[in-house]
C-alpha positions as CSV (number, residue, x, y, z in Angstrom):
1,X,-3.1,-4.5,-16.6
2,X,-1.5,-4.3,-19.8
3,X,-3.7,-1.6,-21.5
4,X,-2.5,1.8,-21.4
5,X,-5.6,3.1,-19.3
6,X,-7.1,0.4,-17.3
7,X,-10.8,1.0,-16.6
8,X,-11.3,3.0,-13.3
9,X,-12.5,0.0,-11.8
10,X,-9.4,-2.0,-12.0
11,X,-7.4,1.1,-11.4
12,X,-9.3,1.1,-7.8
13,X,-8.7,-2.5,-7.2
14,X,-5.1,-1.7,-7.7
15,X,-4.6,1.0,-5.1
16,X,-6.4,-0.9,-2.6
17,X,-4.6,-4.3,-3.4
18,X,-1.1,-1.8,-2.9
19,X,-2.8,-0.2,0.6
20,X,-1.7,-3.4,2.3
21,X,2.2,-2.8,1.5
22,X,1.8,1.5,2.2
23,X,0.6,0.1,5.8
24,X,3.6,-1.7,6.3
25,X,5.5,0.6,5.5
26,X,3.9,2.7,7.8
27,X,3.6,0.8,10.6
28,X,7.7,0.2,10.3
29,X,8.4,3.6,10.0
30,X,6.0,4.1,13.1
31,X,8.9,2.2,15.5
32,X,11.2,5.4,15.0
33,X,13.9,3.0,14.6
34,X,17.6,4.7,14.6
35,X,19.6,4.7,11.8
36,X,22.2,1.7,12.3
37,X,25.9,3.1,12.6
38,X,27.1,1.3,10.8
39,X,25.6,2.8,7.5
40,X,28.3,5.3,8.0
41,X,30.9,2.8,7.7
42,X,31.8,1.7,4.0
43,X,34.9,2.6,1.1
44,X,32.2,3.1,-2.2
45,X,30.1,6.0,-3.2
46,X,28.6,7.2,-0.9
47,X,24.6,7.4,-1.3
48,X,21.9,9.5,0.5
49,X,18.0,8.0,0.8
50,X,15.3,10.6,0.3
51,X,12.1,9.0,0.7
52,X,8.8,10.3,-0.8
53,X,5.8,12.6,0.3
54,X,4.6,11.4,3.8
55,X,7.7,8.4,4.0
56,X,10.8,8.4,6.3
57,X,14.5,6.2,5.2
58,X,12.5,3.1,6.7
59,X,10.6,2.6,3.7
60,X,13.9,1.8,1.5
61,X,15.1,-0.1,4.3
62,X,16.0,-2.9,2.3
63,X,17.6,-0.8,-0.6
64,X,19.7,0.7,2.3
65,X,21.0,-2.4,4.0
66,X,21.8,-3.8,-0.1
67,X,23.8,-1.0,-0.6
68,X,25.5,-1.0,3.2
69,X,26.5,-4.4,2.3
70,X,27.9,-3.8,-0.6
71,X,30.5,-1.5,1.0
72,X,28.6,2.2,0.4
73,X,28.6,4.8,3.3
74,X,24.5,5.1,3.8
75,X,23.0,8.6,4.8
76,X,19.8,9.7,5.9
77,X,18.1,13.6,6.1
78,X,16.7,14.0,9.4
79,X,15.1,17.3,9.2
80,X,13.0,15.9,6.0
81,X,10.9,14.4,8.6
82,X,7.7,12.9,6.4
83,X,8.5,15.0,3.7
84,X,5.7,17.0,3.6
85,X,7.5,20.7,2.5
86,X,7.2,21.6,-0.7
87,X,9.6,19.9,-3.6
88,X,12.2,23.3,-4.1
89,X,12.3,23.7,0.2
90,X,12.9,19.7,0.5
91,X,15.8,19.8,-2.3
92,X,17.3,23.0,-0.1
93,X,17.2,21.0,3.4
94,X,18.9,18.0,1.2
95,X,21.5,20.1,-0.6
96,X,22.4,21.4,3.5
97,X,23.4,17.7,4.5
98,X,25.1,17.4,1.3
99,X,27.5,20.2,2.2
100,X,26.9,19.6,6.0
101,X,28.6,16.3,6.0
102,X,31.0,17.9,3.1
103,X,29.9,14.7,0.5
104,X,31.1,14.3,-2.9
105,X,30.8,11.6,-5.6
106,X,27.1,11.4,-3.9
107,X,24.3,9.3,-5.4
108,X,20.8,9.9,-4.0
109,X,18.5,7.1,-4.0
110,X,14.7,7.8,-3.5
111,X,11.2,6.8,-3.4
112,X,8.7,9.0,-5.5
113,X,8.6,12.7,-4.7
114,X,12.2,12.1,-3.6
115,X,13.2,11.5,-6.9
116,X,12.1,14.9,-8.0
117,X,14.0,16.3,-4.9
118,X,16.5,14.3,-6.3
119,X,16.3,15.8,-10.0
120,X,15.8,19.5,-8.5
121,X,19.0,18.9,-6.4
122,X,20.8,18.1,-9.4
123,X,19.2,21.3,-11.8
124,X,19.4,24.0,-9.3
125,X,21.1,23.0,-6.0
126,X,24.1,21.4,-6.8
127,X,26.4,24.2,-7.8
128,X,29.4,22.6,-6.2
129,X,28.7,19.2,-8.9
130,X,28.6,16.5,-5.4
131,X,26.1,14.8,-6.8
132,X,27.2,12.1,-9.4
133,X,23.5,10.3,-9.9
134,X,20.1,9.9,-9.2
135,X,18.5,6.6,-8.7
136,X,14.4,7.0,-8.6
137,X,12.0,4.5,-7.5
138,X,8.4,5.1,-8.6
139,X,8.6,8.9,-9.6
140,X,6.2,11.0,-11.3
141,X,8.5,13.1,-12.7
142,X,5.9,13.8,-15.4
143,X,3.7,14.8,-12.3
144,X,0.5,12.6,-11.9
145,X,-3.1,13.8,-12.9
146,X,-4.3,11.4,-9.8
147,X,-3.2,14.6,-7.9
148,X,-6.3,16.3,-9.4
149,X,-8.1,14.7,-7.1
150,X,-6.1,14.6,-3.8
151,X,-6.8,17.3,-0.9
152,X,-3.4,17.4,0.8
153,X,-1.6,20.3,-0.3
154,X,1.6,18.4,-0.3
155,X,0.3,16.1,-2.6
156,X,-1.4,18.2,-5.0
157,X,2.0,19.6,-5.9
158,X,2.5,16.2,-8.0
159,X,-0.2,18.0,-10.3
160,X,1.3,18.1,-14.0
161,X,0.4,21.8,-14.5
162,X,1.9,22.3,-11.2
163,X,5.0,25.6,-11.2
164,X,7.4,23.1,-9.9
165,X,6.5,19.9,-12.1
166,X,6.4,21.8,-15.1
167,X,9.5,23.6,-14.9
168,X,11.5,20.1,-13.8
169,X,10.0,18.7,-17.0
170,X,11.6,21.5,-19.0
171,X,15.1,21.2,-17.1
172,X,16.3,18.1,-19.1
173,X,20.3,18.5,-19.6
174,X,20.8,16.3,-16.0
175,X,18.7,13.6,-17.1
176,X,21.4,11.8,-18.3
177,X,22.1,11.3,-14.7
178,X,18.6,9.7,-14.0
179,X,18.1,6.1,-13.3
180,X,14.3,5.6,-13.0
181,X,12.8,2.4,-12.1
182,X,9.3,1.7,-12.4
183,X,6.7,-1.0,-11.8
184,X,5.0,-2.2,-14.7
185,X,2.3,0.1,-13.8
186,X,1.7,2.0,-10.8
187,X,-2.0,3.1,-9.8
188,X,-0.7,6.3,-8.2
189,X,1.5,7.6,-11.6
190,X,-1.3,6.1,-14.1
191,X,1.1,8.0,-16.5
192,X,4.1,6.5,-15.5
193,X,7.7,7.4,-14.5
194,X,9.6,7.3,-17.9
195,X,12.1,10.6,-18.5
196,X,13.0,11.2,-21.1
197,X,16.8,11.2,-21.9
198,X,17.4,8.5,-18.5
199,X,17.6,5.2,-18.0
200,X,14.5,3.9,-17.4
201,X,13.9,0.3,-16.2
202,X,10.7,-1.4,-15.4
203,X,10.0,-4.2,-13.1
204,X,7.1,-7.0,-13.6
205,X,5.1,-5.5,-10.8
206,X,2.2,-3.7,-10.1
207,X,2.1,-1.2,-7.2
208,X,3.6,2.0,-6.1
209,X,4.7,0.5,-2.5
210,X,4.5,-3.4,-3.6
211,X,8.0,-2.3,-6.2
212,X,9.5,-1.5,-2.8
213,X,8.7,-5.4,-1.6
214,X,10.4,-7.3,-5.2
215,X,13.9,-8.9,-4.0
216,X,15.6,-7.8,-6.9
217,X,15.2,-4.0,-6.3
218,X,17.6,-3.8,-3.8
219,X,20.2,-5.4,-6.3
220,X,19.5,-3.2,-8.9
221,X,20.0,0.2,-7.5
222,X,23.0,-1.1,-5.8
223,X,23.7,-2.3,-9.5
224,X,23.1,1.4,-10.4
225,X,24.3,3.4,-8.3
226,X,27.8,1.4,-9.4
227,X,27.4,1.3,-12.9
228,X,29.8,3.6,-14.8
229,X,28.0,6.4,-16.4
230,X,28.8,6.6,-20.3
């Protein structure tokens, strides 16, 4: 899968080869299991998990427990539920718990459309500056033209001519601020998740839910979400 555009058939092969991993995650999130208390304890920056379209916080489980263990203060956003709003009223319900639990020095860590909550919270909610970062996973912040083809209004929104995507692909002065890591290549975001102006890392995996299942994710974004910004 090194060519730019693999041929549609591989492209198929990959989503179903990643359908696997999207069903565990499912099935996991499926248990309703609480959030543990003690992802409230913790000295560091405090971070908030916004998953993607259709996902709860137990699909960056692992990510979340990394960073709880490395001493960070862990939030979820209940009222996101699967995340099925559209991007602008998602960023507004995350920007309330943001100033509901009065947070400050924040970084957001996400899953796919929850990076572009992420990157709208930082363009046009944030006018208190609490957030300090945003740490993507697998974000089509470019939109994906695989949306052209899905029936769910909440996912066509990931269209590239979409209102919303296009005007967060114009808004690039908190980019800066962007840490977006992507698999290798991802079926779902044929396009990719590079912005332009972040910091953009890739892993050597192929899969929009298998980048969620590599051990060294967790370790990175807590990496990231403690690395000083220059």
């Amino acid at each position: 899968m090194d060519e730019q555009r693999p041929s549609l058939g591989r492209h198929a092969a990959a989503i179903v080869g990643d359908f696997p991993n999207a069903m565990r995650f499912r099935v996991r999130a499926a248990r309703d299991w609480p959030v543990p208390a003690r992802y409230a304890r913790g000295d560091g920056r405090p971070v908030l998990i916004v998953p993607g379209v259709y996902e709860t916080w137990h699909y960056l489980r692992a990510v979340a427990d990394a960073l709880h263990d490395a001493g960070h203060p862990v939030i979820t956003v209940p009222r996101l539920g699967l995340n099925h709003r559209p991007i602008p009223a998602s960023a507004e319900i995350v920007w309330r718990r943001i100033r509901e639990l009065d947070l400050t020095d924040l970084a957001i860590v996400a899953h796919s459309k929850g990076g572009l909550i992420g990157k709208h919270v930082l363009a046009h909610d944030d006018v208190e500056h609490r957030v300090d970062r945003v740490v993507a996973i697998a974000t089509p912040f470019g939109g994906s033209r695989m949306a052209y083809y899905a029936i769910p209004r909440a996912m066509r929104e990931f269209r590239p001519d979409s209102p919303v995507i296009s005007r967060l692909v114009t808004e690039q002065t908190v980019n800066a601020r962007i840490v977006s890591i992507a698999p290798r290549w991802d079926p779902h975001i044929p396009d990719g998740s590079t912005l332009e102006g972040a910091r953009n890392v890739t892993l050597p995996v192929i899969g929009h839910f298998r980048i969620l299942l590599r051990p060294e994710l967790p370790r990175l974004v807590v990496a990231e979400v403690e690395r000083e910004l220059g």
